[in-house]
N, C-alpha and C positions, 0 to 999 in steps of 0.2 A: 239831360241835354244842357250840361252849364255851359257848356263852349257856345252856345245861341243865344242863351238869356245872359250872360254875361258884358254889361255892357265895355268899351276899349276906349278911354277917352284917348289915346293918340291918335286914333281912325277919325273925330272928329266927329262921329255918330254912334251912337248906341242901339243894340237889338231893339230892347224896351220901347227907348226914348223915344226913336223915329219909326214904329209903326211896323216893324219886321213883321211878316205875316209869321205865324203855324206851321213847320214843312215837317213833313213826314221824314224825310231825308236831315243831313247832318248841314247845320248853316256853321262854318269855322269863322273863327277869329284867331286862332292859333297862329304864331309866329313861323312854326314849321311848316303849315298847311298854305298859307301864302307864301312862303318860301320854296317849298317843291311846285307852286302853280306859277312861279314867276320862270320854269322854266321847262325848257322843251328838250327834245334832241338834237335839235342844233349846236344847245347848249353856249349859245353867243346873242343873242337878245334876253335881258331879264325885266320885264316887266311886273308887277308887287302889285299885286291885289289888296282890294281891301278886306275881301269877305269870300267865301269860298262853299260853296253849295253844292252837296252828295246827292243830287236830288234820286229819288227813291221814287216818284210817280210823273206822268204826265201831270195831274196838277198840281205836283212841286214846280214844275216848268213853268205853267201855266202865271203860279202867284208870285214867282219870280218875275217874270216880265211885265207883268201888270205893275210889282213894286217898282221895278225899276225905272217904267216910264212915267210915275208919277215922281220918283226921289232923284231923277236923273240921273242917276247911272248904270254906264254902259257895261253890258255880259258879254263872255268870251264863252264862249260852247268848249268842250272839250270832252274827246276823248281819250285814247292814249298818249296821246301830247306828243305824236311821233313827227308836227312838222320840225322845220329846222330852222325857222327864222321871226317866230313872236304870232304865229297867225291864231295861235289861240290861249294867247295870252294880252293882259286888259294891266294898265295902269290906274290905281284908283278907285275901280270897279270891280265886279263879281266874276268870279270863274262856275260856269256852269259845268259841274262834272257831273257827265251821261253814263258812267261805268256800271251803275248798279241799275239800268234803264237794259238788262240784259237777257230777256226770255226770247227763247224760240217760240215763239206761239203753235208752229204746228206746218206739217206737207199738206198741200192737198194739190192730188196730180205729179206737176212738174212746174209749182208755185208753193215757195218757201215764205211765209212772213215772220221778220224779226224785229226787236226793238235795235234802236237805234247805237246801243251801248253794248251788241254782241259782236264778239271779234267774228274774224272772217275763219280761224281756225275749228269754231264749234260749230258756222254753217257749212263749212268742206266737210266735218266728221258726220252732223247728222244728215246730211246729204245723201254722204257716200251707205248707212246702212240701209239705203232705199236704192243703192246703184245709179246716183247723180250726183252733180257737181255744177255751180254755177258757172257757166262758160267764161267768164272771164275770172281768175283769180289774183289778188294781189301777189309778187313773189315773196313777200313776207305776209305772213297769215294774221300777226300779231298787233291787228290795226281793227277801229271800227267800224261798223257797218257804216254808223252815220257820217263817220270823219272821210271814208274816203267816196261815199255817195256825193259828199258838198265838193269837191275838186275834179274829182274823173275816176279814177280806179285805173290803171292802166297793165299788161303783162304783154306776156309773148304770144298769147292765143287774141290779141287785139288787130292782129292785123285780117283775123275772119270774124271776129264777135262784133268789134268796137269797144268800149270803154262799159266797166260797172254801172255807170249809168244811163246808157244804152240796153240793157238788160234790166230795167225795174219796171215792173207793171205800175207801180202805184205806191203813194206817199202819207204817211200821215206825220204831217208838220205843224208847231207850233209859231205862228208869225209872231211880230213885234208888235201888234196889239193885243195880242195874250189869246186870242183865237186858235183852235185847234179842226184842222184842215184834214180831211181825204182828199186827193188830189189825182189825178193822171192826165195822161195825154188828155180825153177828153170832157173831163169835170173837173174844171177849177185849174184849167191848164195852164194859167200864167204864172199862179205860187207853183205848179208841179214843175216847169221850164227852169224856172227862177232858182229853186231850191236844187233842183240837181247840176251838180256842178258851180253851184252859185258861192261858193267860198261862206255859206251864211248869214248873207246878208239882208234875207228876206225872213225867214225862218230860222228853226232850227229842225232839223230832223229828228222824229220822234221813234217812227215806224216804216218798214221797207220793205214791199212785196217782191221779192227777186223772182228771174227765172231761173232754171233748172233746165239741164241737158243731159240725157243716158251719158255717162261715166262709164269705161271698160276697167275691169278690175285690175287692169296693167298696163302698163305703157312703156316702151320702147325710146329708152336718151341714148343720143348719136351726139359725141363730141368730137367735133370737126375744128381738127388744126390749121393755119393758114400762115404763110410768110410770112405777112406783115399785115398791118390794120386795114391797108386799102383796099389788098383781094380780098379780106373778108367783110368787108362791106359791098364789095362786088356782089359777091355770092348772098349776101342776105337782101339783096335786090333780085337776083333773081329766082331764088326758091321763096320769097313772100308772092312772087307770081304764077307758082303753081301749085301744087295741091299733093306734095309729099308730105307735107307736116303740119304739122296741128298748133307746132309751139316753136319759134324762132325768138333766138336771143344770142346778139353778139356783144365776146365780150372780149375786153383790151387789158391787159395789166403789165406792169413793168418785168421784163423778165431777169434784172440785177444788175447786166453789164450795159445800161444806158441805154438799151430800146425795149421793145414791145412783145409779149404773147399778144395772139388773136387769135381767138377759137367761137367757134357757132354752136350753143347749146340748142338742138331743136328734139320733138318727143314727135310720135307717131307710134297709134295703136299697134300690137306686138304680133298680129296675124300677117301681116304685111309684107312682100318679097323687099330685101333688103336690095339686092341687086337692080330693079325699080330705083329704089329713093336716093340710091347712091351714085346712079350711071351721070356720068359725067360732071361732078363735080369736082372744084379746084384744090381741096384741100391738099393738106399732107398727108396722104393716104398711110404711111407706116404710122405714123399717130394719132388714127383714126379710134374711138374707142366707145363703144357697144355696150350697152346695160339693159336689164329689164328691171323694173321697179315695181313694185305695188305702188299704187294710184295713191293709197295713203303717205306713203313714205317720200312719195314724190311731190304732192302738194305742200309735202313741210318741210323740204330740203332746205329751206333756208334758216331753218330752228339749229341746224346743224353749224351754220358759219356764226349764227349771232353767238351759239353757247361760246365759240373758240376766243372769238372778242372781248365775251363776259370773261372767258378766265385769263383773258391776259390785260384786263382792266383796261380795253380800248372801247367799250361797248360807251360808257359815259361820258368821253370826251367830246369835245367840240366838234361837229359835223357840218360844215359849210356844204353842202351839196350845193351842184349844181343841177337844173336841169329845164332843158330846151327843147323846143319842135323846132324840126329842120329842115328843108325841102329837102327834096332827095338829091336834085341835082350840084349841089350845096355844099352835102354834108361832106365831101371829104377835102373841101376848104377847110369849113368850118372844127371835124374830126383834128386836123392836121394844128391849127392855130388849141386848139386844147391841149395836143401832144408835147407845145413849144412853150405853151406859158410855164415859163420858170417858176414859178409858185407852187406848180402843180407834180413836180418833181421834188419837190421838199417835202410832202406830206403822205403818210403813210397807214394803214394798208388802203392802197388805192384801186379801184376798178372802176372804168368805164362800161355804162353798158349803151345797148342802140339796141333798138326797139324797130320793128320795121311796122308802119303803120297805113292806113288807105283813110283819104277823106271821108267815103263813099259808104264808110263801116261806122263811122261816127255822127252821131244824128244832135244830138246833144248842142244847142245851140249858144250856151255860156264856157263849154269848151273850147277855147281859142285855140286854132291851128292853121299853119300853113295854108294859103288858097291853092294849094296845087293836090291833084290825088295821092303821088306817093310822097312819103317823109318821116322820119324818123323819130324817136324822141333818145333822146341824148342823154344820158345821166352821168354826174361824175362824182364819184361814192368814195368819201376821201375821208379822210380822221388826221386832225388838227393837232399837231404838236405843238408846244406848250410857247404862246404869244403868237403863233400862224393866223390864228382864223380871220383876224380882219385883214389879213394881205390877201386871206384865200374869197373874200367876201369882195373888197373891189377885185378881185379877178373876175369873180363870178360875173359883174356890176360888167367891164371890159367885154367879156365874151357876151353877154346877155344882148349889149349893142351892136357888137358883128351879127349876132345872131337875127334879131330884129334887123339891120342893116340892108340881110341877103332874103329878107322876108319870112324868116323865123317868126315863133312866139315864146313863150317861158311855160311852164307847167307849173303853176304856182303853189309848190309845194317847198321851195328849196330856198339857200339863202341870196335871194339876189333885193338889195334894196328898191325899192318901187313908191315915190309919187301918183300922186293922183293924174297929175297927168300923162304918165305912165300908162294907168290904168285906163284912162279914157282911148288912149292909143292899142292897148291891148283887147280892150274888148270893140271896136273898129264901131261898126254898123249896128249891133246891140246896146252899146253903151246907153242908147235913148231909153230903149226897152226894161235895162236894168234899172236905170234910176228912175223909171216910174214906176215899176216895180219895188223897189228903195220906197221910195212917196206912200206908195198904197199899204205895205203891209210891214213895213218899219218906220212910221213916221215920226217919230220920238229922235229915230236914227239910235238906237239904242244895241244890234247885236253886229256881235265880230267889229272890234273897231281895228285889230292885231293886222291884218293888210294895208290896212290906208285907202282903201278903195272911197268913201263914203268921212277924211277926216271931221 
């Protein structure tokens, strides 16, 4: 372990010197190691660590946060470092990496427990040889349990499940006095509130009891074409109101000669009368297009577009995303000023997607959304040619405030710059809650400093 006992006099502290505990896990001082932590998939905020920690057990976490609020400084949790704007990345301070925090503990029933450091890809696979599947799934698989427990979790089956974190029975979190927590709804429910959805500002997520739902070994994609972006936002207003499909997602992408494709990805179990699910929609009926998939092949369809990215070397570039809650009645304002910002037409490969969502399905109280039942979430999945990203970031910054404007909020996963008092505005009527929550089990102020919620 030389890279731990080594002490770095440009850091200004040494292992040795100042008291480093023991970690089971790998504590870096490497120049490379704080150079891949100072950056995310954004790829447009770099914040420099000082020290960098593999931790290998709960009490690596544990002596980590105890260090840290005695030496004062502050930890960034991280898992695959998939946000895109610095939220878990720390100036100064320690990157906690959860990656090897990765066992399936085991099924029992249709309750899965995992650590906080297993992608969503290994709980779909060991899921599915039991013939289940977490009802909500991310549409990229290649993300943490615990990264996207602390934000929302969000896809196309949210407009009947709710959000990933709406489907966890129970939590076990490490807070910011070095405490290790079981938690749920009913024992110990203000860290289990706090930490789901909480951006990690109370905790950190250790451990995650999900549900499980019977999974059919096949499913049935219906890709429905449409004129233009507005009738199919139409249409994904009103089949989120019935009960044809299982999985809705609209999506927008340029089609070359200065306007728009818009097509409806929805799934729906494969015994089903198509002639049912398809009576009277608006689509482009002759570009209507029909598949059956295996259940596996379907939960990682998106393994399929990243490899295409990795090999034409867009997978690493700058990713300004955007992304917004948007009333329903709203959005094809707010759709329409996305389609027009000039910015957003210089940057490539671009897709839009909208999510069609229900207040009513989302229980999760640090999730900030729209006051109205239906609304959307809005994403705009864009890759940054070379000097864009901070035109495409005040764009972001621009629509973020239409957005909030027409009584939006932001899904704070993307690149939109954000204030504190921002954040007191974003999180409305909780904001009391969270920061006494903040007071109680981080009071050092010591994790996630990468939003700004808590400067």
């Amino acid at each position: 372990m030389a890279d731990v006992r080594q002490a770095r006099p440009e850091l200004g502290f040494g292992a040795v010197d100042h008291g480093w505990p023991d970690f089971e896990g790998r504590l870096r001082f490497d120049e490379e190691s704080r150079r891949m932590s100072a950056r995310d998939f954004g790829g447009i905020v770099h914040r420099r660590p000082s020290a960098v920690l593999e931790a290998a057990s709960v009490e690596d976490v544990c002596r980590l946060i105890e260090y840290a609020a005695v030496a004062g400084r502050r930890i960034a949790p991280r898992g695959e470092g998939h946000s895109a704007y610095g939220q878990g990345q720390v100036a100064d301070g320690i990157v906690l990496g959860l990656g090897r925090l990765d066992r399936i503990h085991g099924l029992d029933g249709n309750r899965m427990t995992v650590d906080a450091g297993v992608r969503w890809t290994d709980v779909a696979l060991a899921a599915l040889k039991e013939g289940l599947l977490p009802p909500v799934l991310t549409d990229f698989l290649g993300l943490s349990v615990g990264g996207t427990l602390s934000v929302g979790g969000l896809s196309g089956t949210s407009f009947r499940w709710g959000a990933q974190v709406d489907n966890v029975q129970s939590l076990v979190v490490a807070t910011g006095r070095g405490d290790v927590v079981t938690c749920d709804a009913d024992h110990e429910a203000d860290l289990f509130f706090a930490a789901l959805a909480g951006m990690g500002q109370c905790g950190v997520i250790l451990r995650a009891t999900l549900r499980l739902e019977p999974a059919p070994a096949a499913v049935r994609v219906y890709r429905l074409s449409y004129a233009d972006p507005l009738s199919m936002l139409a249409e994904l207003r009103r089949l989120s109101d019935g009960g044809a499909f299982d999985y809705l997602l609209g999506i927008v992408t340029p089609n070359g000669d200065g306007g728009w494709n818009a097509e409806i990805e929805a799934t729906a179990t494969s015994d089903g009368p198509d002639d049912r699910r398809l009576a009277g929609l608006a689509d482009v009926a002759h570009a209507r297009r029909i598949e059956e998939r295996g259940q596996e092949t379907w939960v990682r369809r998106v393994e399929e577009r990243v490899a295409a990215l990795q090999a034409l070397s867009l997978w690493d570039r700058p990713h300004p995303w955007l992304d917004l809650f948007v009333p329903s009645p709203v959005a094809d304002r707010l759709l329409g000023d996305v389609l027009a910002t000039p910015v957003v037409h210089g940057v490539g490969p671009l897709r839009i997607l909208l999510y069609p969502l229900r207040r009513s399905r989302l229980r999760q109280p640090l999730l900030r959304t729209p006051d109205q039942e239906r609304f959307f979430l809005l994403d705009v999945l864009c890759t940054a040619g070379p000097g864009m990203a901070h035109a495409m970031v005040s764009a972001n910054r621009s629509l973020f405030e239409r957005c909030r404007a027409l009584g939006g909020t932001v899904y704070p996963i993307g690149a939109v710059p954000m204030t504190q008092a921002d954040w007191r505005v974003h999180f409305g009527g909780e904001w009391a809650r969270l920061e006494a929550a903040k007071r109680g089990f981080d009071p050092a102020n010591i994790l996630t400093p990468g939003p700004g919620i808590f400067p």
